[in-house]
C-alpha positions, 0 to 999 in steps of 0.5 A: 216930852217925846221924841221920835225915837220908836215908840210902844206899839201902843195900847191893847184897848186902843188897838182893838177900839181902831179895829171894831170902829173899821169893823163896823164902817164896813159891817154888811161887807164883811157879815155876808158872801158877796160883792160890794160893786159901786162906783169904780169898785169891781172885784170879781169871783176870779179876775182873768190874767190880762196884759193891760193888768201890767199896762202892757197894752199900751193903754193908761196905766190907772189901776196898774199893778193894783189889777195885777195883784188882785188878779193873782189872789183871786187865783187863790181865794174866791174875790168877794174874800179878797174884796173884804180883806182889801178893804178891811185892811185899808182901813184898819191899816190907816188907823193902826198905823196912825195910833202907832205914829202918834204915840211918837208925838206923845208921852207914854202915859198919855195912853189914849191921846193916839186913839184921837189921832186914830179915829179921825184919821180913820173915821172922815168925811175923805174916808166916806166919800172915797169909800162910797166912790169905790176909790178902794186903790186910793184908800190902800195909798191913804193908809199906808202914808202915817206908816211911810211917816214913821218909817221916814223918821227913823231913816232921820235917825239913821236906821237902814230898818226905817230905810227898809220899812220905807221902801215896803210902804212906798210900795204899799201905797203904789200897790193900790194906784199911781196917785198912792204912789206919788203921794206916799213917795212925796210923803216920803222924800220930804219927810226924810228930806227936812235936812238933805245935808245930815242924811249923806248917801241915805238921801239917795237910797231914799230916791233910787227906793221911791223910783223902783218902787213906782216902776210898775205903773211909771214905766208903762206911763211912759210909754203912753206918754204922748197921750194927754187927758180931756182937760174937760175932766178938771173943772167935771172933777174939781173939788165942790162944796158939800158944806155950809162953808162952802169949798175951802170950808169943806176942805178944811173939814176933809169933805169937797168931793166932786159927785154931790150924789155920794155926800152924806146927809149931816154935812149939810148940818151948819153945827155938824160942820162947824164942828168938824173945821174946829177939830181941823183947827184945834188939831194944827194948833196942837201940833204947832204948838208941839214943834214949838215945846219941842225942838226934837219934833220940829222938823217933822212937824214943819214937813208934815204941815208943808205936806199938808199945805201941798195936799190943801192946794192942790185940792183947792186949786181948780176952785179959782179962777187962775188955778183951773186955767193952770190946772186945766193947761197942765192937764190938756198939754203935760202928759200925765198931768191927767193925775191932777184931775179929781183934785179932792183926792189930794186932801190924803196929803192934809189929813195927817197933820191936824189928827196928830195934831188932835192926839197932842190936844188930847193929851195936854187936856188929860194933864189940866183934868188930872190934879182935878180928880176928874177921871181924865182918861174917860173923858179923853175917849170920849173926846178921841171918838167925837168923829164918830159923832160928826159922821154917823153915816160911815157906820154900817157900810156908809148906812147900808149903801155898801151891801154885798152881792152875787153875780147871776149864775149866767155871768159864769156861764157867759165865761166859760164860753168865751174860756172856751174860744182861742185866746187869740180871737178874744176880744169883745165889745160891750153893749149897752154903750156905757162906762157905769151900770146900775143893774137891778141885781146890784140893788140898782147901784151905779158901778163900773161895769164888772165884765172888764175883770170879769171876762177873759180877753181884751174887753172894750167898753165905753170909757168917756165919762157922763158927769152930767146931762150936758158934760161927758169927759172924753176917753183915752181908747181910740177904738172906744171913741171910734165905737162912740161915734158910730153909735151916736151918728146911727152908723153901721155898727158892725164895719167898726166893730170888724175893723178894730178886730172886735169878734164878739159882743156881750150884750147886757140886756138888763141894762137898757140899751139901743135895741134897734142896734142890738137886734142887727148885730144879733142878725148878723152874728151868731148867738153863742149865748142868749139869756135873761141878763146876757146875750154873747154873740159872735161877729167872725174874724177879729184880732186881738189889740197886741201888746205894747212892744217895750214888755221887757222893760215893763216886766223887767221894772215890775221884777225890780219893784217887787225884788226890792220890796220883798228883799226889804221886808226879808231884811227887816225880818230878819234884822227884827229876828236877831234883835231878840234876846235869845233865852239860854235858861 
């Protein structure tokens, strides 16, 4: 039986199956120039330099340093490139990485049982839905856990290389989002942590990595820490049925998400579904079935399935009654607990075990069809791609819905004007008042609005989010809820505008707006820019909101963060560059 000693890095054909299935999820993203902007996925041609990229405007620290890194790329490459890289790399990293951890949990000649593992780890309604939702950090996060799982085994086995390997892809995964973050830096801790006593000081050094690590958006969350979140957001984003089986149903089968405009159309189908919650059930049957045969593997598998009954319960926990009371407390009184909202995204930490789980199943059906001359190999494939059955949907970009495309040439044009103003006078509103945009050269698609990262300076949109006709999560900017108010009590808008030191404002006039509004402040500006899509006008005076006063601590955690990632991976450079043998022939 297998150990969890470091396995082959898996089979060539395998590898390249994961590869094309990634490939063609994300076919139109890829085959075309172009921006994919949908939900809260914004990638833009050169992402300005911002302090709020690092938190350092005292603002909540979401896409910290996941904005940071993007920004310093498209320094280098067009975005639309790093948008496709980013995305590619998530998910064919997901699943390499989990056709590499699951051949740990296998026999060698099962040679497609990790592939079952891969593609349903890969190909998934969580998948789906975070995809279409735009949650791209959350995906790198998702990705990186069944790497943070293998190397979290090998610092069971002693190896400062594991150690190593841990601390890069902890970082990985807290590169994308703070909820990546801790997700992998749980992952890590327990799986590690199954038996604290036999790890002496590596325990430690496994902490200390986790914590330096998450520095980047840990710190500046610190220094915002008297802020709380609207615990009306708990019960907007709780999980929901999107299934016949209801919530724990659609759970189960890896599905729940909130915004039911994103499911696709065969969870709706009973037989589907049904399927789908039997390759969840089959896949824990299959590892509980291994740690039973196989004391070596024991106790990963027990940390594995506690992760997953962690991720499972969190997930669920606003659906009932005592859990939204709690949740919703938590979130109104804890700062930071607002990571606790959208509670679906939790299922990250239960995907893992069932599609292992799956690989264990895989290869013990090849062993009963092997003496029968039934070519077991085939049928194992056939098997290990039935995901893709269950959710045609995720090909082709989630059916098309995932097409790239390009800004107006005005967009560039409204840039370099404001390029050309005093930096320290940058810092414009946006109207019309909205988080989201559905312009028609985006194909009408809902997407949070691009000129954050597109435009240089501090810009202020409208961050409470609309989830219904009669629900609206606040936002956490006070200047934005000060816009808000005067907006919807018919106040003059410029006075507040003046007071939060807001010079200019771009009008996106292809997206509707109050125009009444609009027209006075063009009356009492001047027009920097007037066009089809955007109109650029400037208001005077204005100061730019400073920066939060602890930016040495913050820069000082971020040199830290990436210090130790970048020392770990030269030291498993380095250590894999000595292990091979020299040829003196």
């Amino acid at each position: 039986m297998s150990t969890p000693e470091r396995r082959r890095a898996g089979d060539p054909i395998a590898t390249a199956t994961t590869v094309a299935l990634a490939v063609l999820a994300l076919a139109p993203v890829l085959f075309a120039r172009g921006f994919v902007l949908i939900g809260d996925m914004s990638f833009v041609p050169v992402q300005p330099w911002k302090g709020e990229w690092l938190g350092l405007d005292g603002s909540v620290p979401r896409a910290v340093p996941a904005d940071a890194i993007v920004s310093v790329l498209t320094m280098i490459i067009p975005g639309d490139l790093v948008q496709k890289a980013v995305l590619l790399g998530a998910l064919a990293g997901a699943a390499i990485g989990m056709l590499r951890l699951a051949g740990r949990f296998v026999a060698p000649d099962a040679r497609w049982a990790p592939l079952g593992a891969a593609v349903l780890y890969l190909w998934n309604p969580w998948v789906l839905e975070r995809l279409a939702i735009g949650h791209w950090g959350l995906l790198i996060g998702y990705a990186a856990l069944p790497w943070v799982v293998a190397a979290g085994v090998d610092v069971r086995r002693t190896s400062y290389g594991g150690l190593a390997a841990l601390v890069v892809t902890v970082g990985i995964a807290a590169s994308g989002s703070p909820t990546g973050g801790v997700a992998a830096g749980l992952v890590a801790l327990v799986v590690t942590g199954v038996r604290w006593r036999e790890l002496g000081r590596r325990i430690g050094l496994v902490v200390a990595g986790v914590l330096v690590v998450n520095l980047p958006w840990l710190l500046p969350g610190l220094l915002v820490a008297h802020q709380t979140t609207d615990p009306e957001g708990v019960q907007a984003f709780a999980a929901r049925s999107d299934t016949p089986l209801g919530v724990l149903g659609s759970l189960l089968t890896f599905g729940g998400i909130w915004k039911s405009s994103i499911v696709p159309g065969e969870r709706g189908s009973l037989l589907l579904v049904l399927l789908a919650l039997g390759l969840t059930i089959t896949g824990l049957v299959g590892l509980l079935d291994r740690a039973r045969r196989d004391p070596t593997l024991r106790p990963v598998i027990q940390a594995l399935l506690a992760l997953a009954a962690v991720g499972f319960v969190l997930a669920a926990l606003p659906t009932t009654g005592p859990g939204l009371h709690v949740a919703t407390w938590l979130v109104g009184h804890v700062p930071g607990a607002g990571i606790l909202r959208d509670s679906q995204k939790w299922l990250l930490l239960a995907v893992p075990a069932p599609c292992l789980g799956i690989a264990v199943v895989v290869e013990q059906g090849g062993r009963l069809l092997r003496p029968r001359d039934v070519p077991a190999g085939a049928i194992a494939a056939v098997a290990a791609l039935l995901p893709v059955v269950l959710l045609p949907s995720l090909a082709w970009g989630i059916a098309g819905k995932l097409e790239p495309v390009r800004y107006p040439a005005e967009w560039s044009q409204v840039r370099g004007v404001l390029d050309a103003t005093p930096a320290a006078d940058r810092r414009t509103a946006v109207l019309p008042w909205a988080t989201y945009r559905a312009f028609g050269w985006n194909n009408d698609r809902a997407a949070l609005d691009p000129a954050i990262r597109f435009f240089p300076g501090q810009v202020v949109t409208d961050d409470a989010l609309q989830v219904s006709a009669t629900r609206t999560v606040a936002g956490e900017d006070p200047v934005a809820a000060r816009i808000g108010a005067a907006l919807a009590t018919g106040a003059p808008l410029a006075p507040v505008l003046a007071r939060a030191g807001i010079r200019y404002v771009l009008v996106e006039k292809t997206a509707g707006g109050d125009e009444a509004v609009i027209a006075g402040l063009m009356s009492t500006g001047t027009v920097l820019h007037d066009g089809h899509d955007l109109a650029l006008l400037d208001l005077g005076h204005g100061r730019p909101q400073a920066d939060a006063h602890d930016v040495v601590a913050i820069v000082t955690g971020d040199v830290l963060a990436g210090g130790a990632v970048l020392g770990c991976l030269l030291f498993m450079t380095l250590r894999k560059f000595r292990s091979k043998p020299v040829n003196v022939g």
